[in-house]
C-alpha positions, 0 to 999 in steps of 0.5 A: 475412500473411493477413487473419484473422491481422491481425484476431486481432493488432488484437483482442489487441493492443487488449485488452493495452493496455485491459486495462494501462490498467484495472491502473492505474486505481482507483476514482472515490471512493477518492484515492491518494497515492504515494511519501511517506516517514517516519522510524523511530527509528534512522533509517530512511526507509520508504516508503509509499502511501495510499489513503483514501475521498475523502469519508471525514470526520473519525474515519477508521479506518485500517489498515497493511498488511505485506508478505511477505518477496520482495514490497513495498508495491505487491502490496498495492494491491488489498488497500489500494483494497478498504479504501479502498472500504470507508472505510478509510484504508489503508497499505501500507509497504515494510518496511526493506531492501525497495521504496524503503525504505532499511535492510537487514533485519539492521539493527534491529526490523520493529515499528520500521517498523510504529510510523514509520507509526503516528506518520505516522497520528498527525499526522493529525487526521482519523485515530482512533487508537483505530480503527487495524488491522493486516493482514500476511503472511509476514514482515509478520504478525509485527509485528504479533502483537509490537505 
């Protein structure tokens, strides 16, 4: 092997395990929680992460964020570090049947998923309930037309 091939191999070999590191990586001012859990109504466990500005205070806004139908909660992630960012609290949460939520999507109501992590929210007390949004796509806009 010649030395310019090793060289090139060194380069892209060190951008490829930089570049993995910045993926997981996420800003300084923005904590994120993983892998919490909460309880629909007929029993489901959905699954969900949360992303929040450290020094965010009391009376946070927050918003939920829905995913498509053959994608889960972590596509989301850079939606959810952007709000943060912007002083949000925001949630991404695997619809039933889909990530490490249980269920299957046959088995009742998405807006059931949707209300799991509004109460979440509500035991929160650095949470306005009354400043609460909703953003999804595909399959996860439609709970939140129906709310």
């Amino acid at each position: 092997m010649n030395k310019r091939r090793k060289v090139l191999i060194i380069i892209f070999a060190s951008l490829f395990i930089f570049g993995t590191i910045l993926i997981f990586t996420i800003p300084t001012g923005i904590k994120a929680t993983y892998y919490l859990a909460t309880q629909t109504e007929d029993g489901v466990s959905i699954s969900f992460n949360v992303f929040e500005p450290i020094n965010g205070g009391d009376n946070k806004k927050a918003i939920i964020i829905g995913h498509g139908y053959m994608v889960n909660k972590e596509i989301l992630k850079d939606y959810a570090i952007e709000l943060a960012a912007a002083g949000f609290v925001a949630v991404p949460f695997d619809f039933r049947g889909h990530g490490m939520s249980s269920g299957g999507l046959g088995n009742g109501n998405l807006t059931s998923d949707v209300k799991a992590i509004k109460a979440y929210l509500a035991e929160r007390s650095d949470i306005d309930m009354n400043n609460l949004g909703y953003i999804g796509y595909s399959m996860g806009g439609s709970p939140g037309n129906e709310i």
